[in-house]
C-alpha positions as CSV (number, residue, x, y, z in Angstrom):
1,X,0.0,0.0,0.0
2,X,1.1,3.6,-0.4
3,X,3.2,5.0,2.4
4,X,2.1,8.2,1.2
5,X,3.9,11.2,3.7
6,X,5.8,8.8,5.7
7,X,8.4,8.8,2.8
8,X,9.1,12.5,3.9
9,X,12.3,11.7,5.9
10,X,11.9,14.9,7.9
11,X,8.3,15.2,8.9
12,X,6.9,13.5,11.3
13,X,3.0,13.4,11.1
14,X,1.3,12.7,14.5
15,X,-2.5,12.5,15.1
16,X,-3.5,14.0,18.2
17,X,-7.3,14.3,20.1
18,X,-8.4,16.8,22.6
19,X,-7.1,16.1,25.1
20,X,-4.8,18.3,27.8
21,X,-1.6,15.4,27.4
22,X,0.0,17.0,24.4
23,X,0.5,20.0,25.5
24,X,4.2,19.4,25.5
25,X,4.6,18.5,22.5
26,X,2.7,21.5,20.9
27,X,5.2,24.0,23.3
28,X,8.5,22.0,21.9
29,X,7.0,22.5,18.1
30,X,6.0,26.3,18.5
31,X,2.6,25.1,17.6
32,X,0.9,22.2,15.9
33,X,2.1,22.6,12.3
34,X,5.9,21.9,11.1
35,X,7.4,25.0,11.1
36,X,11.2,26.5,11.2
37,X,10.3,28.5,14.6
38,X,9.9,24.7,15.9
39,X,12.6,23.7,19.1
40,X,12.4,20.5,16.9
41,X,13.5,22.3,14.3
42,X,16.4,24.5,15.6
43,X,17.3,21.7,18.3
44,X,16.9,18.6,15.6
45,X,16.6,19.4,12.3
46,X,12.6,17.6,12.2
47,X,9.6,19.0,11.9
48,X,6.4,17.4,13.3
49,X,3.3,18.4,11.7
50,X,0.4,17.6,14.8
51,X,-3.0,16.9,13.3
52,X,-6.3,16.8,15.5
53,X,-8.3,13.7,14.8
54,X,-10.6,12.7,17.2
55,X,-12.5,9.9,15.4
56,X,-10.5,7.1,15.7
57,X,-11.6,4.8,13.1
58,X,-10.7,7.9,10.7
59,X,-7.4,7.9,12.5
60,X,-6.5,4.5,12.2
61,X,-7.4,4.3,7.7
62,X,-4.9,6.8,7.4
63,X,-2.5,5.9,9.4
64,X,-2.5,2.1,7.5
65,X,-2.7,4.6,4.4
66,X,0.6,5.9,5.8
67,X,-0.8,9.6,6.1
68,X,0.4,9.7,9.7
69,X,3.3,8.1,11.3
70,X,2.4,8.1,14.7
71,X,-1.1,7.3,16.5
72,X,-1.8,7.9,20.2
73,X,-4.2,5.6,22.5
74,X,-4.1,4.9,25.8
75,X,-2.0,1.9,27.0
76,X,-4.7,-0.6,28.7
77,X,-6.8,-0.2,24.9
78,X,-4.3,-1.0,22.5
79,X,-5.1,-4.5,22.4
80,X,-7.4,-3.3,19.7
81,X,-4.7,-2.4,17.9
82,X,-2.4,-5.0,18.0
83,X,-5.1,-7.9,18.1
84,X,-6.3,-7.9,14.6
85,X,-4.4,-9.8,12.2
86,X,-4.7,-7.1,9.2
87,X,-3.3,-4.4,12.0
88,X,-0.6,-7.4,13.7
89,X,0.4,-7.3,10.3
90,X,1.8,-3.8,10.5
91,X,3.3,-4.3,13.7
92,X,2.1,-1.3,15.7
93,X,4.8,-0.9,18.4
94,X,4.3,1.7,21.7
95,X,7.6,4.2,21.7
96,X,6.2,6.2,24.8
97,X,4.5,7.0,27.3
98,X,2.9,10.2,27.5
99,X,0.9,10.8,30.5
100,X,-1.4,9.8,33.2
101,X,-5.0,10.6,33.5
102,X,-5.4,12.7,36.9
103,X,-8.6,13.8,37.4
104,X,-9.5,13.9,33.2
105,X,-11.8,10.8,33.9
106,X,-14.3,9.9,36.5
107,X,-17.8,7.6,37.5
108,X,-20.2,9.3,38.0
109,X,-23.3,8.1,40.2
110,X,-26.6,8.9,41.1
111,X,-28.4,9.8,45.0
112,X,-28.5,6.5,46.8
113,X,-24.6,5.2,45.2
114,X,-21.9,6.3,47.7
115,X,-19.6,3.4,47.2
116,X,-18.1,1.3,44.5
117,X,-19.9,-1.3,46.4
118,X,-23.2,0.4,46.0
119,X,-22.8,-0.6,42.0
120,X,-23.6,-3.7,42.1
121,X,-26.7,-4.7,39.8
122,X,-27.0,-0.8,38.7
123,X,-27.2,0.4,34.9
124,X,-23.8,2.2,33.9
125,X,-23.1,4.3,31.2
126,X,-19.6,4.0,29.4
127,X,-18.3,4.5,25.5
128,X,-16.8,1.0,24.2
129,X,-14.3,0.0,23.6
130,X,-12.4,2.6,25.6
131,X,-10.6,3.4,28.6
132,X,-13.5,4.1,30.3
133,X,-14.2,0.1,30.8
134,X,-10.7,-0.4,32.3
135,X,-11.7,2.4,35.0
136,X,-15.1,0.7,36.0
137,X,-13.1,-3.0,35.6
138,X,-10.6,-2.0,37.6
139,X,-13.0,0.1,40.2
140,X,-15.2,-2.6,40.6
141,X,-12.1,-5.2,41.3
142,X,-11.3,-2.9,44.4
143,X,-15.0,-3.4,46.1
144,X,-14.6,-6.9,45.4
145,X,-17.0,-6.9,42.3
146,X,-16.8,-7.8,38.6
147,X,-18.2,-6.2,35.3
148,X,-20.9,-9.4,35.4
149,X,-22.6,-7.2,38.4
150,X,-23.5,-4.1,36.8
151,X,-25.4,-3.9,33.7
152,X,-23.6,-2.5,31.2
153,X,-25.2,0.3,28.8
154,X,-22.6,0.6,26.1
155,X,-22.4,3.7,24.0
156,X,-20.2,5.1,21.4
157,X,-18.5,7.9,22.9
158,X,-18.4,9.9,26.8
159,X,-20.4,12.5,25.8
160,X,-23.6,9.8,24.9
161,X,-22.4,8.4,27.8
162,X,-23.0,11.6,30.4
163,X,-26.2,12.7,28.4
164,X,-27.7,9.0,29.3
165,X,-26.3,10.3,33.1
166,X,-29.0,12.8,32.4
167,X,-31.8,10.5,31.6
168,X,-33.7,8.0,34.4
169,X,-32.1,5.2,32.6
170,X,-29.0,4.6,34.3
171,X,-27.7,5.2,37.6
172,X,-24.5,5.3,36.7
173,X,-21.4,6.6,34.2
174,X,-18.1,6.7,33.2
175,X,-17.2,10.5,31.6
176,X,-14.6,12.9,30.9
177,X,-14.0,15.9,32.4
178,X,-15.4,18.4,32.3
179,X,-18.8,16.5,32.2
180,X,-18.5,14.9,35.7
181,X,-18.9,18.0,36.7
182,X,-21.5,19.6,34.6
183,X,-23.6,16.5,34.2
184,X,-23.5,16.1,38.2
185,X,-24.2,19.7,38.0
186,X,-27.8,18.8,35.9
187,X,-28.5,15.6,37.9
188,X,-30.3,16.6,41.4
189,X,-28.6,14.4,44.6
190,X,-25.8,13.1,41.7
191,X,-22.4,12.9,42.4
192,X,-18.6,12.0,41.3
193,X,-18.0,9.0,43.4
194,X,-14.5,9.0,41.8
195,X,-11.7,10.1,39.2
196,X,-8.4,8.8,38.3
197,X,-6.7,11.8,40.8
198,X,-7.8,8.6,42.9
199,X,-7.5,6.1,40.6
200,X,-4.1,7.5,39.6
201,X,-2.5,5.3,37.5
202,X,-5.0,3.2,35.3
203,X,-5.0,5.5,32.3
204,X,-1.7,6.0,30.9
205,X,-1.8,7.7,27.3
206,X,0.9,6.1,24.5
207,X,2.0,6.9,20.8
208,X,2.9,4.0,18.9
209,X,3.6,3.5,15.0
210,X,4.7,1.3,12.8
211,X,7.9,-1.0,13.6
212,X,9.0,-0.3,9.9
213,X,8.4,3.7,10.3
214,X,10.3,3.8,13.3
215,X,13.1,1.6,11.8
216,X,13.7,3.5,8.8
217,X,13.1,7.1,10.9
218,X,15.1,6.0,13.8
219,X,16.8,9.7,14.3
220,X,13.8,11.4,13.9
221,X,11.9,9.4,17.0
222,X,14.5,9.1,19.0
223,X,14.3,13.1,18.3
224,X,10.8,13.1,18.7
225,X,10.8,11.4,22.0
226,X,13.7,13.5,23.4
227,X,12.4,16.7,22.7
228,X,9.1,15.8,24.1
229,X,10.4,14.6,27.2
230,X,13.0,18.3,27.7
231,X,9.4,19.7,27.2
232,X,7.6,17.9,30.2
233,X,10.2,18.7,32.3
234,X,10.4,22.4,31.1
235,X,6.4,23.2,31.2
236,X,7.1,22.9,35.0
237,X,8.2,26.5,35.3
238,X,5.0,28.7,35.3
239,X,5.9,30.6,32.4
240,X,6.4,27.8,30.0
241,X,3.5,26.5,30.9
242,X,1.6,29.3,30.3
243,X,3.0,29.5,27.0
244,X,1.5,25.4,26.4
245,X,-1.4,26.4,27.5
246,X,-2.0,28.8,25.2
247,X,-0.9,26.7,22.1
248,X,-2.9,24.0,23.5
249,X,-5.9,26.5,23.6
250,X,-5.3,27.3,19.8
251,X,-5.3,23.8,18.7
252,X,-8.3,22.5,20.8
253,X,-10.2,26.0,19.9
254,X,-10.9,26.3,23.8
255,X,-10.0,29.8,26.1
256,X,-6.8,29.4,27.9
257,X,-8.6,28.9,31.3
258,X,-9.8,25.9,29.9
259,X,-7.0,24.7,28.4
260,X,-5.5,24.9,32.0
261,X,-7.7,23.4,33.4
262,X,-7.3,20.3,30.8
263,X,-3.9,20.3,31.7
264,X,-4.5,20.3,35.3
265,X,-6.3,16.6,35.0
266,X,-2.8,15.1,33.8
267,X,0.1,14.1,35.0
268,X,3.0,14.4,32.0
269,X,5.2,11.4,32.5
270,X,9.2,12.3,32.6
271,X,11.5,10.4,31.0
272,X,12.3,8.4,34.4
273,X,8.7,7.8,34.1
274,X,8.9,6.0,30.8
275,X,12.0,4.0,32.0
276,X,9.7,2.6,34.8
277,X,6.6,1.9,32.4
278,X,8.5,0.4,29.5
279,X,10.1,-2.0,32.0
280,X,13.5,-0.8,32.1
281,X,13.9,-0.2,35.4
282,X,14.3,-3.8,37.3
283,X,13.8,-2.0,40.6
284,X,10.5,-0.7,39.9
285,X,7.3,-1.5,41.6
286,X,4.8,0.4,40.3
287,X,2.5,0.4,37.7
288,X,3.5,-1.1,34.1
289,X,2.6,-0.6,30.9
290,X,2.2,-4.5,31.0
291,X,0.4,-4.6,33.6
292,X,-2.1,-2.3,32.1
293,X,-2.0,-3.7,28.7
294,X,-1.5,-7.7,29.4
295,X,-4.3,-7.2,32.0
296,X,-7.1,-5.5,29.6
297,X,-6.0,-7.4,26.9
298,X,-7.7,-10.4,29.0
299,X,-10.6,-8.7,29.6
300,X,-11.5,-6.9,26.5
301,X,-11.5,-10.6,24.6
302,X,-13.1,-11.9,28.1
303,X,-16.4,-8.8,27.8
304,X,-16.6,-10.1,24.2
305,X,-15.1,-6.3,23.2
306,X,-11.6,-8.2,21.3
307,X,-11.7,-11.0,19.4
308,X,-8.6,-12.7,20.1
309,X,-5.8,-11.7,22.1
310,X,-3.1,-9.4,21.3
311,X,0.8,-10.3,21.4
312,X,2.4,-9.9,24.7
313,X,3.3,-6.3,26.1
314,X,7.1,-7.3,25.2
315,X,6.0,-7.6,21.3
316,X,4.2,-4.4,21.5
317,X,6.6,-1.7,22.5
318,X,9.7,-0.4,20.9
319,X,12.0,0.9,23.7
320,X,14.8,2.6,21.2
321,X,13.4,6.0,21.5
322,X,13.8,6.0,25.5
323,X,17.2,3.8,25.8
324,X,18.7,6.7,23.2
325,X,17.8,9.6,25.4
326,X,18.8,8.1,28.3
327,X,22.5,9.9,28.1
328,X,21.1,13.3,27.3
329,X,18.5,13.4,30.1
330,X,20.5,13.0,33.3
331,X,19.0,14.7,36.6
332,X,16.3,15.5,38.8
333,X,14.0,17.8,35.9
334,X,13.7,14.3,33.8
335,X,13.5,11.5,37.2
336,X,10.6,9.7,37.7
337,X,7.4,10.6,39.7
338,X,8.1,10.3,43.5
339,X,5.6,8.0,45.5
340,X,3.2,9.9,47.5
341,X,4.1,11.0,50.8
342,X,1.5,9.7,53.1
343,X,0.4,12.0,56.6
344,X,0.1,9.4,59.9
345,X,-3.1,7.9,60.2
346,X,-5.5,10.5,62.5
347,X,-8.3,9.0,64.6
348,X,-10.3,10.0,61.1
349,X,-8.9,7.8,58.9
350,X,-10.1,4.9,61.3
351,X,-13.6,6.3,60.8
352,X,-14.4,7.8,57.2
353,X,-16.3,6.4,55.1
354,X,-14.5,4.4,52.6
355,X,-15.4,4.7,48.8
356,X,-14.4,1.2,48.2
357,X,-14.6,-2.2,50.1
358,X,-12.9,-5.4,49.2
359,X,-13.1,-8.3,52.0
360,X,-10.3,-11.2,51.4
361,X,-10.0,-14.3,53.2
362,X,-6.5,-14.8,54.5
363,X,-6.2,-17.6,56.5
364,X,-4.3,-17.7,59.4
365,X,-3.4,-20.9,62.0
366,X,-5.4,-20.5,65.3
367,X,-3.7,-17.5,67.3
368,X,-1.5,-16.7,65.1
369,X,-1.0,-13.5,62.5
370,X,2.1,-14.6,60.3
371,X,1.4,-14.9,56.6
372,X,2.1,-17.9,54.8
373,X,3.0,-18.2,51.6
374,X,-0.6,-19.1,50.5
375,X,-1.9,-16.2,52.0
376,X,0.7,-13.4,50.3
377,X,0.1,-14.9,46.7
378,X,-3.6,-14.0,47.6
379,X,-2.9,-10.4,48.2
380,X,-0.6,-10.8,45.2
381,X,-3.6,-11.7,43.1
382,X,-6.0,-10.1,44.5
383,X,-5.2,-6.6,46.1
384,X,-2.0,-5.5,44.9
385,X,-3.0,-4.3,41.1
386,X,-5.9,-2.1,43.2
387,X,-2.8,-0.8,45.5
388,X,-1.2,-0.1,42.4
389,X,-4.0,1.5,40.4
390,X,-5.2,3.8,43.4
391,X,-1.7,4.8,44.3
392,X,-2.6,8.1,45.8
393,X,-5.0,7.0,48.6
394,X,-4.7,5.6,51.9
395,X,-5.5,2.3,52.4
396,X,-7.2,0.8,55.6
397,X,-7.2,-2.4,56.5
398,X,-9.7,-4.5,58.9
399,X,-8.6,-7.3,60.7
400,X,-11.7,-9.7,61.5
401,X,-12.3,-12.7,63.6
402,X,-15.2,-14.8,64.7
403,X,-16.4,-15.1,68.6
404,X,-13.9,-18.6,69.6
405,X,-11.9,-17.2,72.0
406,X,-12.0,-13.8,74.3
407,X,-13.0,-10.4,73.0
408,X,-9.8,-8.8,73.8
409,X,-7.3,-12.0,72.8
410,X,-9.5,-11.1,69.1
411,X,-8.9,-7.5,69.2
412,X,-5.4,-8.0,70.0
413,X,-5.6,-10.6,67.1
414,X,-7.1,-9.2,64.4
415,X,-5.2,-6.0,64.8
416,X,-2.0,-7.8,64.7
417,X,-3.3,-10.0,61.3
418,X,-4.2,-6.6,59.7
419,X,-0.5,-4.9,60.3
420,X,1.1,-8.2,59.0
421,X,-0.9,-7.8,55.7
422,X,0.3,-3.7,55.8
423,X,3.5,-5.0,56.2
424,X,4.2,-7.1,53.4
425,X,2.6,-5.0,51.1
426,X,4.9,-2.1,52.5
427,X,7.9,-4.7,52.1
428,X,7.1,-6.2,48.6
429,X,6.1,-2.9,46.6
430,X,7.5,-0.5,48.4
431,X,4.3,1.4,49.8
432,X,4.7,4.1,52.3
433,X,3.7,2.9,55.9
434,X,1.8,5.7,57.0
435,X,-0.7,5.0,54.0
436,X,-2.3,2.5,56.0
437,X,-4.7,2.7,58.1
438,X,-4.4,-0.7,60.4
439,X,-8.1,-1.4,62.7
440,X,-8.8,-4.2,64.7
441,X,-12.2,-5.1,65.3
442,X,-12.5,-8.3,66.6
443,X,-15.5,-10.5,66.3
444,X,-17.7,-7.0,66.2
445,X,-18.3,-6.7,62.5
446,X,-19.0,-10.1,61.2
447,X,-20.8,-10.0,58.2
448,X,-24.5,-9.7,57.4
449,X,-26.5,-13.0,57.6
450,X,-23.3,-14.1,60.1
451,X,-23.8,-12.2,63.2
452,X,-24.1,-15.1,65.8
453,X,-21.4,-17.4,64.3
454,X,-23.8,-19.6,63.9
455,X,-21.9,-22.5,62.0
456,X,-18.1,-23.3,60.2
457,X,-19.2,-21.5,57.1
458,X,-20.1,-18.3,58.7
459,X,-17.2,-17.9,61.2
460,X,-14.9,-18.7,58.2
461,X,-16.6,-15.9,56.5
462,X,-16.5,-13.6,59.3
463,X,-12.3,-14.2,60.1
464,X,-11.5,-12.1,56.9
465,X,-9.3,-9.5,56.3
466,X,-10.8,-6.6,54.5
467,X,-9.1,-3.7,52.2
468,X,-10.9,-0.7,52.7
469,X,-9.8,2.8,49.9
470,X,-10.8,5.7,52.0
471,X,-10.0,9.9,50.8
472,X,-6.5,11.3,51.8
């Protein structure tokens, strides 16, 4: 097929959507089209022409037809891209990483929801196949719930998805900003129940293009990537940024408020940042690109969204861009993201409300609060990827027992069982200790239906530990 621009050596032609994530790349560039005024220019010799194109589908022809060279998506969706055999056949690899959602997506819930919990068996909104089923997926899995107990009400994009908010159809939906807030707004007793400034690192935005175009423009993207990245870490001096947002404002066609405030709802990943998601960095415990992609690539074929399976994250990425820069961007200005720094837990913490409940049975031997080996691989499996994708809340977890023994020996107990659990989750991924919030309570909240202990299966049920995500 015909290659069409791609065989102009120095242009790079990258499709963009509105969305505040590029603003660095339209601040490097002097704009979005290739000009000589371009840092890109002076600094590299390329020019990068950025194009808006928010219909995907329209995207992805001409990118195939070779009219653009690079694509963006968001990491956990581009199964959708690699999957297919006529698109496998291109070999669409990811070069980086460009930002986290922080605040730019959020559920949104009707009077009567005020937990994740309080989903289950309600109608939600959300556009498929898009990010926005990775958030509810991955929401759901921290109250202990799967998409199999809400009822899904698919549309095509966020904005059908918040006008159905508006309608007595649905009690729930997943939207972009700013339509949490003005579809909340229009809906009387509605509310955000939560946004990924919570759920902080579940939508990671990408570019990817072709293994050939990268191959035979090699200079140009490691260019491409490099420049980007000096612009991430330069739009962190007021000034500058002021200056993005105003070219971000011309090429969305929105005031410069608002283009601030899109900017506000991201985080833009430094190069550090893209050494940790690409998987470059053994030391790193956060959250992957793999674990993003590998982990919806799953689902999506498992909701009937994908038909098959895509190649592995390995397979998918091309980390030559980000290995090449990594001489030229020494320092603090391009290092990694630091972890939260966590206050010590208050006598509030023990108390609010959480916005998310997930019980999990760890058994322990009689008296005892060790973990075995069984019982780590089940926080492993099932608790750590919520750790992971809520990065920026506390976390606080409930030791339970049944009513054998003495009230206080339980207390004692169950507090003890609930700091082990803190404790290897501190140990094995690095989490701040002060983000947890450890509570003992004994035999005094079994669970519903269980409240006298009244045979094996209920006091099993009531000696549970149980991960609670609370505001901080």
């Amino acid at each position: 097929f015909n290659r069409g621009s791609s065989n102009d050596d120095n242009t790079l032609k990258v499709q963009l959507v509105m969305w505040g994530g590029y603003a660095p790349g339209l601040y490097f560039n002097e704009g979005a089209e290739a000009n000589t005024r371009s840092r890109y220019y002076k600094d590299y010799g390329l020019k990068v022409d950025f194009k808006m194109e928010n219909d995907l589908i329209n995207a992805l022809n001409a990118w195939i037809a070779g009219e653009y060279d690079v694509l963006v998506q968001t990491a956990d969706a581009f199964s959708f891209y690699t999957a297919p055999d006529d698109l496998a056949a291109l070999e669409p690899k990811a070069f980086m990483q460009v930002d986290w959602s922080r605040g730019g997506d959020a559920i949104i819930v009707k009077r009567g929801i005020n937990t994740v919990n309080d989903l289950k068996g309600k109608k939600v909104a959300l556009a498929v196949p898009a990010p926005a089923q990775t958030m509810l997926v991955t929401a759901l899995e921290s109250a202990g719930l799967s998409i199999d107990d809400v009822e899904i009400i698919k549309t095509t994009d966020n904005l059908k998805a918040a006008e159905l908010f508006r309608s007595p159809d649905v009690d729930a939906a997943v939207v972009w900003s700013p339509d949490d807030i003005i579809a909340t707004r229009d809906v009387p007793g509605s509310k955000i129940l939560l946004t990924t400034k919570e759920q902080s690192h579940i939508i990671g935005d990408i570019m990817f293009a072709k293994q050939s175009v990268i191959e035979e423009k090699r200079e140009q993207f490691n260019a491409f990537y490099e420049g980007w990245m000096k612009a991430v870490a330069e739009i962190k001096d007021e000034g500058n940024a002021e200056k993005a947002a105003k070219y971000l404002a011309n090429f969305c066609e929105v005031s410069v408020e608002d283009a601030k405030g899109m900017m506000s709802n991201v985080y833009y990943t430094s190069h550090g940042d893209n050494v940790n998601f690409f998987g470059l960095n053994n030391s790193f415990k956060g959250m992957k690109g793999s674990d993003l992609y590998d982990k919806m690539n799953q689902k999506f074929v498992e909701m009937g969204d994908n038909e098959k399976l895509g190649p592995s994250w390995r397979s998918v990425i091309n980390t030559g861009p980000v290995r090449a820069a990594s001489n030229n961007l020494q320092g603090a200005r391009y290092a990694s993201e630091t972890a939260k720094t966590f206050t010590p837990a208050s006598p509030t913490d023990v108390s609010i409300p959480a916005f998310a409940s997930k019980p999990i049975s760890i058994n322990f031997a009689t008296g005892q609060y060790s973990l075995t080996e069984n019982a780590k691989t089940i926080i492993d499996l099932q608790f750590a990827d919520v750790a992971k994708s809520f990065a920026n809340v506390k976390i606080r977890v409930e030791g339970n027992t049944d009513n054998v023994g003495s009230r206080d020996m339980n207390m004692n107990l169950s507090k003890r069982r609930a700091d082990a659990v803190a404790k290897y989750l501190e140990k094995s991924y690095g989490m701040d200790p002060n983000r947890f919030v450890i509570v003992g309570n004994g035999p005094d909240k079994p669970v519903p239906g269980c409240e006298n202990n009244q045979n094996e299966d209920c006091k099993s049920k009531n000696r549970r530990t149980e991960f609670q995500l609370i505001p901080s």
